[in-house]
Backbone as XML, in Angstrom:
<?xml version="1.0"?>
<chain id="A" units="angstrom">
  <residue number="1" name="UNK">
    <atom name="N" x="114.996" y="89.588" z="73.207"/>
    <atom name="CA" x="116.336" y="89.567" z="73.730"/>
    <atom name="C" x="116.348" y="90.240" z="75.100"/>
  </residue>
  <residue number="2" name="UNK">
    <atom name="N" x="117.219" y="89.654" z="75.915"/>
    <atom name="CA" x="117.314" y="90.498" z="77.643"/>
    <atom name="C" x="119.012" y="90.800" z="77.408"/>
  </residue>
  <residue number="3" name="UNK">
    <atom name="N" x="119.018" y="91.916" z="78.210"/>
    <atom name="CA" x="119.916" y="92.549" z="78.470"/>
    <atom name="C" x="120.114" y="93.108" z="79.962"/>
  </residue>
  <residue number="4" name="UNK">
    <atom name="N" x="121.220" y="92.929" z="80.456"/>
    <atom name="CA" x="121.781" y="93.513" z="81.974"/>
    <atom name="C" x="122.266" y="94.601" z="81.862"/>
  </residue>
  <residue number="5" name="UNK">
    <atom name="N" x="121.709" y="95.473" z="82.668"/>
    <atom name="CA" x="122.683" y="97.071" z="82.503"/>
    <atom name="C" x="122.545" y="97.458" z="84.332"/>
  </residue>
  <residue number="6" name="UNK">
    <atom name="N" x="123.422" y="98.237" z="84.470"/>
    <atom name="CA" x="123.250" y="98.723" z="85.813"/>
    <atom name="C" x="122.581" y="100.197" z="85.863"/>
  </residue>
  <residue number="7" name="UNK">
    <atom name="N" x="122.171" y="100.842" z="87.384"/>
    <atom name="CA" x="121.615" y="101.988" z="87.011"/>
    <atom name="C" x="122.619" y="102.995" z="86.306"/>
  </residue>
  <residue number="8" name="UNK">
    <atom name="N" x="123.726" y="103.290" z="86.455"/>
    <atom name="CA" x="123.924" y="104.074" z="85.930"/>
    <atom name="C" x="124.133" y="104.945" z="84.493"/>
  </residue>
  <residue number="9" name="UNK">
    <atom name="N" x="124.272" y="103.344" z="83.464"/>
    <atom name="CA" x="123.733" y="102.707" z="82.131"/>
    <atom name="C" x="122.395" y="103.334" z="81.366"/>
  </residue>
  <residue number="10" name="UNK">
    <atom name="N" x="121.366" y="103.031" z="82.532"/>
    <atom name="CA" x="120.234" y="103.286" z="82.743"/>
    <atom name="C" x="119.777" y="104.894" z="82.778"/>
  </residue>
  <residue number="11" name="UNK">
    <atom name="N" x="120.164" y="105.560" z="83.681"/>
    <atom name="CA" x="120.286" y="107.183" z="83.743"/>
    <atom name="C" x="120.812" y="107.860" z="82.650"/>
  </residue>
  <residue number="12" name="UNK">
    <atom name="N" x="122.155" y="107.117" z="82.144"/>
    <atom name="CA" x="122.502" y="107.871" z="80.914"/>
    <atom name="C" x="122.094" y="107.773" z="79.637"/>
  </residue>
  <residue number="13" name="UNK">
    <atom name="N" x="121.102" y="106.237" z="79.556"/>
    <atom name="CA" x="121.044" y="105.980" z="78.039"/>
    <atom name="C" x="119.400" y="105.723" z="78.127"/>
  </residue>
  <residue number="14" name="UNK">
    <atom name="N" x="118.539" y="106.195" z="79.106"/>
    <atom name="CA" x="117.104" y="106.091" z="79.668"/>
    <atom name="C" x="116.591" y="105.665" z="78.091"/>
  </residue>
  <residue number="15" name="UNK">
    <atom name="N" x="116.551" y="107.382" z="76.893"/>
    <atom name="CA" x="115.995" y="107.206" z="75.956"/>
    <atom name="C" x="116.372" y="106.329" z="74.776"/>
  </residue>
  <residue number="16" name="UNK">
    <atom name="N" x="117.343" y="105.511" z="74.698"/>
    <atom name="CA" x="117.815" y="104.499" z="73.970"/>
    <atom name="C" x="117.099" y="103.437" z="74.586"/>
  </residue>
  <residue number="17" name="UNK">
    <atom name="N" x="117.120" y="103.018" z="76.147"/>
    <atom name="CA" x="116.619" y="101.832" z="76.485"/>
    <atom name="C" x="114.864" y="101.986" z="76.347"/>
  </residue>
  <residue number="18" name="UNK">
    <atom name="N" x="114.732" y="103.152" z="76.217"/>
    <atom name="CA" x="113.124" y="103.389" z="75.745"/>
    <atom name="C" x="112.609" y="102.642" z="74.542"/>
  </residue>
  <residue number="19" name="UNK">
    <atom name="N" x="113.601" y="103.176" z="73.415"/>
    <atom name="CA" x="113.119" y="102.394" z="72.242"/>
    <atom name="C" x="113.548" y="101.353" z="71.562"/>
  </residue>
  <residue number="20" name="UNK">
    <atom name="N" x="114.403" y="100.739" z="73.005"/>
    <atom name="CA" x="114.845" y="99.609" z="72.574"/>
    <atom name="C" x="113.239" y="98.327" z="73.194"/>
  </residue>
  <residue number="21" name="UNK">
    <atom name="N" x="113.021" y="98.723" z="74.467"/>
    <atom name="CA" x="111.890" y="98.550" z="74.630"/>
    <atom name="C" x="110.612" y="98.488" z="74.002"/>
  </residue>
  <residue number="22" name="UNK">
    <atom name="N" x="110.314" y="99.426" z="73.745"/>
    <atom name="CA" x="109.600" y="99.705" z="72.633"/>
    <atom name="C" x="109.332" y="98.830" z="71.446"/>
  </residue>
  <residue number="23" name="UNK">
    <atom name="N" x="110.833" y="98.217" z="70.974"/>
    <atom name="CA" x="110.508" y="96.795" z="70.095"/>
    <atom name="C" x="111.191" y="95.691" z="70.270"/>
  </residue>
  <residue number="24" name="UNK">
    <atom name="N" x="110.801" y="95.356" z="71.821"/>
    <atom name="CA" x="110.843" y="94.375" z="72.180"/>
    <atom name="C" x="111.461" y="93.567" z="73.229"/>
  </residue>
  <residue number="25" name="UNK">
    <atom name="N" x="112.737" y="94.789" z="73.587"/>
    <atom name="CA" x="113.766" y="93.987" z="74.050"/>
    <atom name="C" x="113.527" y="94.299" z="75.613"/>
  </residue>
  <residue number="26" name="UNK">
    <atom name="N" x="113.980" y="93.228" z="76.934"/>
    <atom name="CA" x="114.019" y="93.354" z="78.323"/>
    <atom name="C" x="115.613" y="93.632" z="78.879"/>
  </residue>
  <residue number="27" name="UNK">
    <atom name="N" x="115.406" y="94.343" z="79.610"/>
    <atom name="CA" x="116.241" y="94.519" z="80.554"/>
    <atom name="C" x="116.177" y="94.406" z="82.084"/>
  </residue>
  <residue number="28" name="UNK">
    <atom name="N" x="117.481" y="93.596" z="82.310"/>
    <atom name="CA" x="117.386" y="93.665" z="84.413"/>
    <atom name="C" x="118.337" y="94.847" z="84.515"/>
  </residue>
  <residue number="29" name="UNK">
    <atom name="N" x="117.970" y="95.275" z="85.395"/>
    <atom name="CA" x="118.576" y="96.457" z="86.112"/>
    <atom name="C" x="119.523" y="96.014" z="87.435"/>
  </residue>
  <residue number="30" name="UNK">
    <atom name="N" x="120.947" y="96.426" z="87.181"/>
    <atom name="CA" x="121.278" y="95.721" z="88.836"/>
    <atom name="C" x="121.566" y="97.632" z="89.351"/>
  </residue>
  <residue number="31" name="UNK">
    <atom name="N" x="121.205" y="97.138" z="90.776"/>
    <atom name="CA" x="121.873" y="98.001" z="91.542"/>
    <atom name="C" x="122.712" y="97.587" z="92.706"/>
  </residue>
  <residue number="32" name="UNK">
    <atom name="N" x="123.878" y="98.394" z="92.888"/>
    <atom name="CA" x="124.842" y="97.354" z="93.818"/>
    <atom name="C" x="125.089" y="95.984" z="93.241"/>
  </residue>
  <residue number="33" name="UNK">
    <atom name="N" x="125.075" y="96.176" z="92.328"/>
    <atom name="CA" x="125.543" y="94.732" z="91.328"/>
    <atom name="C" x="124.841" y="93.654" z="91.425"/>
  </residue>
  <residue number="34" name="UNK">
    <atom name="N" x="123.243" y="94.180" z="92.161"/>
    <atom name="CA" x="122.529" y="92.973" z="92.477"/>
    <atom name="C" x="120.724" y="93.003" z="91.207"/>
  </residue>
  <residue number="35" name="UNK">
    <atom name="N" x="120.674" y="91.904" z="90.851"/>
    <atom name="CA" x="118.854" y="92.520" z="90.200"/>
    <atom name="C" x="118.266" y="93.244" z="91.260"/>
  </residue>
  <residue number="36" name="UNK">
    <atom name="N" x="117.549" y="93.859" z="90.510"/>
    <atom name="CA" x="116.805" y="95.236" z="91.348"/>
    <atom name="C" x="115.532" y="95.038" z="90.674"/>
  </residue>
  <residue number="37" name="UNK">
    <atom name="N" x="115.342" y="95.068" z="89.106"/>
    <atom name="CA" x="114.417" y="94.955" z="88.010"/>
    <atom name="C" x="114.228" y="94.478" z="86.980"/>
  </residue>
  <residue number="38" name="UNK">
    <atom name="N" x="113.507" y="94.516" z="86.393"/>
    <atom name="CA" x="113.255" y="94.242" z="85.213"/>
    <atom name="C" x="112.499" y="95.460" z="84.294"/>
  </residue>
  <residue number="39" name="UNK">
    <atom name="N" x="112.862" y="95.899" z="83.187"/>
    <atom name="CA" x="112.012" y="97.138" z="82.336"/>
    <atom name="C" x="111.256" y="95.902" z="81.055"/>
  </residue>
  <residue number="40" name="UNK">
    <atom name="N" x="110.450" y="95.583" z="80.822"/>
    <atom name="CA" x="109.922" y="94.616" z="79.798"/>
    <atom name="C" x="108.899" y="95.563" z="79.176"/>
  </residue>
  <residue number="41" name="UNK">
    <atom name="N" x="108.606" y="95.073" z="77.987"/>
    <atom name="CA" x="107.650" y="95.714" z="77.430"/>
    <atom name="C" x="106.134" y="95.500" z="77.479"/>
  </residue>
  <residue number="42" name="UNK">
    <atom name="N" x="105.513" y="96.460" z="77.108"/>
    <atom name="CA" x="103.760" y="96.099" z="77.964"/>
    <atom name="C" x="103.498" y="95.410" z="76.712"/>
  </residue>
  <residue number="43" name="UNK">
    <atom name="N" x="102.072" y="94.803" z="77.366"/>
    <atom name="CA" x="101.604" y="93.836" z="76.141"/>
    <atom name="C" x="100.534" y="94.768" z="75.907"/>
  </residue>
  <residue number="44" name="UNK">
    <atom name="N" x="100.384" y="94.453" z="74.525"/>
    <atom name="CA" x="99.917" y="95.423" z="73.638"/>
    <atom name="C" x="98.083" y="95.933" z="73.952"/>
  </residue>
  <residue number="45" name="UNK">
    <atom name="N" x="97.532" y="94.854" z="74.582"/>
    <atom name="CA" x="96.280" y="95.134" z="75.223"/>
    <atom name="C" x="95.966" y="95.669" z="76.195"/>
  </residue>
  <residue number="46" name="UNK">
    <atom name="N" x="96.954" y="96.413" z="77.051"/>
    <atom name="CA" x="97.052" y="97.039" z="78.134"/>
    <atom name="C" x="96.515" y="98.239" z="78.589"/>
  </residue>
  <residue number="47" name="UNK">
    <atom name="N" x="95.474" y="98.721" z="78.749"/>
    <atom name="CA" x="95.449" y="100.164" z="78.870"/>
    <atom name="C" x="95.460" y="100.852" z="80.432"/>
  </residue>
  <residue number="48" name="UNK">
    <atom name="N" x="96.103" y="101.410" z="80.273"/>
    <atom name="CA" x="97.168" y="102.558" z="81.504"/>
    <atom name="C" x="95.601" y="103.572" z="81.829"/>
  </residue>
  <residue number="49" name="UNK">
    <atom name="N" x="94.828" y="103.576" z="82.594"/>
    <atom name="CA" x="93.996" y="104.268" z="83.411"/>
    <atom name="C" x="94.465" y="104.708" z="84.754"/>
  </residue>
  <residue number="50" name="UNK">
    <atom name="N" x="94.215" y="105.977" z="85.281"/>
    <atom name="CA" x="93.965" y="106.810" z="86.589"/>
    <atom name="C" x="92.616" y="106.244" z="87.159"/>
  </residue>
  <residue number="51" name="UNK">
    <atom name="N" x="92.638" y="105.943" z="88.307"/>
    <atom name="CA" x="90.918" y="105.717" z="88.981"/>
    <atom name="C" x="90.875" y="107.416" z="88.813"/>
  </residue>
  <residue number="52" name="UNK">
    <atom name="N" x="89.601" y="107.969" z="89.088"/>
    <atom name="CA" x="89.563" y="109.223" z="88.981"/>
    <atom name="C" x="89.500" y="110.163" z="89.604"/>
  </residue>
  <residue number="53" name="UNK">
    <atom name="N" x="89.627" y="109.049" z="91.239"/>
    <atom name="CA" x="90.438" y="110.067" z="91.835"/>
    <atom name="C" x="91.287" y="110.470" z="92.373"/>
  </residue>
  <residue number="54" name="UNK">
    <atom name="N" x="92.059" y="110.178" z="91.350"/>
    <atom name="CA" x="93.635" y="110.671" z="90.762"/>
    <atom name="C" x="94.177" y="111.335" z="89.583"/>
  </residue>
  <residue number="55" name="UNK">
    <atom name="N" x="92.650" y="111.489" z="88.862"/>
    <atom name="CA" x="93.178" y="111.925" z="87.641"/>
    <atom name="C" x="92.448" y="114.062" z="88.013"/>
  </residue>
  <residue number="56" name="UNK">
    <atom name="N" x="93.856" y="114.733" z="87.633"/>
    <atom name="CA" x="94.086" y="115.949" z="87.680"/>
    <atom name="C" x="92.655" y="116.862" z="87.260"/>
  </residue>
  <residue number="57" name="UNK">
    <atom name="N" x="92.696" y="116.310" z="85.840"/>
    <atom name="CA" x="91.171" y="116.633" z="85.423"/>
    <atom name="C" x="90.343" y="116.789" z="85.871"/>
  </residue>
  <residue number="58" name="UNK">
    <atom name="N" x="89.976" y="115.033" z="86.579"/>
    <atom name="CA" x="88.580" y="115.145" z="86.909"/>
    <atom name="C" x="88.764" y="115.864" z="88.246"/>
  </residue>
  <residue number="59" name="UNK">
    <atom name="N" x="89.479" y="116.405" z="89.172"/>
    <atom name="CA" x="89.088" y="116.876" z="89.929"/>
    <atom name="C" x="89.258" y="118.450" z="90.253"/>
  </residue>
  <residue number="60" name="UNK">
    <atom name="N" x="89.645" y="118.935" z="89.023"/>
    <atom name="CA" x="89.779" y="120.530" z="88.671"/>
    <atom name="C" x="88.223" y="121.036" z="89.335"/>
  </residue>
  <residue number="61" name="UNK">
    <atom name="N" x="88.634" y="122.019" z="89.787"/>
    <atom name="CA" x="87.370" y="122.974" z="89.600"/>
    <atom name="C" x="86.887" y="123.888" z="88.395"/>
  </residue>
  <residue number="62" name="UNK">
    <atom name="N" x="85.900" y="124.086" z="88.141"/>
    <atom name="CA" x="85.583" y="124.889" z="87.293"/>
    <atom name="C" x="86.146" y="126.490" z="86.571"/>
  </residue>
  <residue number="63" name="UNK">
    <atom name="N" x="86.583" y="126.699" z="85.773"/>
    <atom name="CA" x="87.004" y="127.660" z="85.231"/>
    <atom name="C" x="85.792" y="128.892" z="84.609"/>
  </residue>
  <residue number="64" name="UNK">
    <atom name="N" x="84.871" y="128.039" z="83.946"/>
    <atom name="CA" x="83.988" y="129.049" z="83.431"/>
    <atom name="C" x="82.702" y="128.279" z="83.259"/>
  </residue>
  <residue number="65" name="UNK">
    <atom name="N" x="82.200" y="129.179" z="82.233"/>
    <atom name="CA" x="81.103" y="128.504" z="81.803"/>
    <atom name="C" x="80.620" y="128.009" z="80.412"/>
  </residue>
  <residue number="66" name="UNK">
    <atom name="N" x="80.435" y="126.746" z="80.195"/>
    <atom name="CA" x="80.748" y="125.912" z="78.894"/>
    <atom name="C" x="79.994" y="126.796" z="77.590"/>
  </residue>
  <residue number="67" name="UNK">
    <atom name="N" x="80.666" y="126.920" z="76.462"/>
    <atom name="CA" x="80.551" y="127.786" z="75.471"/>
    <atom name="C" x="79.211" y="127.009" z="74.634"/>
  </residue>
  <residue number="68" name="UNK">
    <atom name="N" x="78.958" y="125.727" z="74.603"/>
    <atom name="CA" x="77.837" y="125.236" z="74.143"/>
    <atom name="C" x="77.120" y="124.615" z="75.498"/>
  </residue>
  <residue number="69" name="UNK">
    <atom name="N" x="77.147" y="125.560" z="76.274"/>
    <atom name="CA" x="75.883" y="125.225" z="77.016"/>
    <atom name="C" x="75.742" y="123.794" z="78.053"/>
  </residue>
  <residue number="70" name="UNK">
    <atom name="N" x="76.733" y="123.081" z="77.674"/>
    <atom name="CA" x="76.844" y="121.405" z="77.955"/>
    <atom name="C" x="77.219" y="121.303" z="79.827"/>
  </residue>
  <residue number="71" name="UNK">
    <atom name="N" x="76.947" y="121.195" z="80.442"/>
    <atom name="CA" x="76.969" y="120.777" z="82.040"/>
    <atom name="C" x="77.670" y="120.156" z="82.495"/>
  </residue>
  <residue number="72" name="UNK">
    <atom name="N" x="78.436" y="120.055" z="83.725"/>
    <atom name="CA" x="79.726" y="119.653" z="83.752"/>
    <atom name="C" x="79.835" y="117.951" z="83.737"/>
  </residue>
  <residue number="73" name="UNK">
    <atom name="N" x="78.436" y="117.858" z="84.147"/>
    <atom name="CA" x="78.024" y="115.863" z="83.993"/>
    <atom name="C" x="78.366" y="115.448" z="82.365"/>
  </residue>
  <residue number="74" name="UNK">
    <atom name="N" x="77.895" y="116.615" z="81.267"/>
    <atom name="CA" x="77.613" y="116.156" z="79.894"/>
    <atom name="C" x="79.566" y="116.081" z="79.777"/>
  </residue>
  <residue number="75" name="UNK">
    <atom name="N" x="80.351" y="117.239" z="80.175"/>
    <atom name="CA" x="81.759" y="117.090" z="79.538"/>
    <atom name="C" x="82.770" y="115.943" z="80.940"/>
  </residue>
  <residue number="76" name="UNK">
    <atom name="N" x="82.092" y="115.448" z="81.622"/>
    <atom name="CA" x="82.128" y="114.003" z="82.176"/>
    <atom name="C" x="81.993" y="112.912" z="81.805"/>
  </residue>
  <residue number="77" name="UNK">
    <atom name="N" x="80.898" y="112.924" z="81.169"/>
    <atom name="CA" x="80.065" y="111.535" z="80.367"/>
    <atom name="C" x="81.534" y="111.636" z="78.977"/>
  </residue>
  <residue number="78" name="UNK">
    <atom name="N" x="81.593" y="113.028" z="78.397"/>
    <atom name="CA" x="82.353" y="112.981" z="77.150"/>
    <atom name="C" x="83.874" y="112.798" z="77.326"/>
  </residue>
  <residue number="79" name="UNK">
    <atom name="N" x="84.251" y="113.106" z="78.546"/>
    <atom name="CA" x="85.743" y="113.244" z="78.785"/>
    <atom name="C" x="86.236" y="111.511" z="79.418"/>
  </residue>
  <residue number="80" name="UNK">
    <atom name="N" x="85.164" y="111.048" z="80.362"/>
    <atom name="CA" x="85.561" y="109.742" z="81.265"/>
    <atom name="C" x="84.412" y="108.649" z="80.665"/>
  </residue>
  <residue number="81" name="UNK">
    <atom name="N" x="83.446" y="108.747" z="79.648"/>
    <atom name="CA" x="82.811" y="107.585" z="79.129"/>
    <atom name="C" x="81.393" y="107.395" z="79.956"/>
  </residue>
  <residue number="82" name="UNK">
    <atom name="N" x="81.605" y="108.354" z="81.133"/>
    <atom name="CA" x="80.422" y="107.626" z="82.324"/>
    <atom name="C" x="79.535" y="108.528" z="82.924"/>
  </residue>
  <residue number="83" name="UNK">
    <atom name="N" x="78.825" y="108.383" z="83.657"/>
    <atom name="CA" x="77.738" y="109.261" z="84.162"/>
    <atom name="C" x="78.558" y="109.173" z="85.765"/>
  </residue>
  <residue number="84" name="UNK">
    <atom name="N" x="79.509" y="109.956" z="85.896"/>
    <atom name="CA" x="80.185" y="110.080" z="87.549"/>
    <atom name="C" x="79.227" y="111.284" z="88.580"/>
  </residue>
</chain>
């Protein structure tokens, strides 16, 4: 089902249109009474990644020193899948 709401709709009822989303339903967004958007729901195979360098994590500096010994490549390989 689609639904029209304007922003201000939108601002007040964000977490309703969340889980209305959530199962299933689209919305256009007008602003100035005009489409602006669309909020649709992701398809279910989607996965939401940071390149990494953007992700907060990977570019922390070091705090200490790893309690089992493991190197910051080994909690790399374990944290991002890869040898970075």
């Amino acid at each position: 089902m689609q639904s029209t709401i304007n922003t201000k709709e939108l601002r007040t009822s964000l977490s309703k249109i969340i889980e209305s989303v959530k199962r299933g339903e689209r919305f256009i967004v007008l602003y100035k009474n005009k489409p602006a958007f669309q909020i649709v729901p992701l398809d279910e195979d989607v996965e939401i990644t940071l390149p990494l360098s953007q992700d907060p994590l990977y570019k922390a500096k070091a705090l200490g020193e790893s309690s089992n010994g493991a190197s910051a490549k080994d909690h790399d390989s374990i944290l991002y899948g890869n040898d970075s």
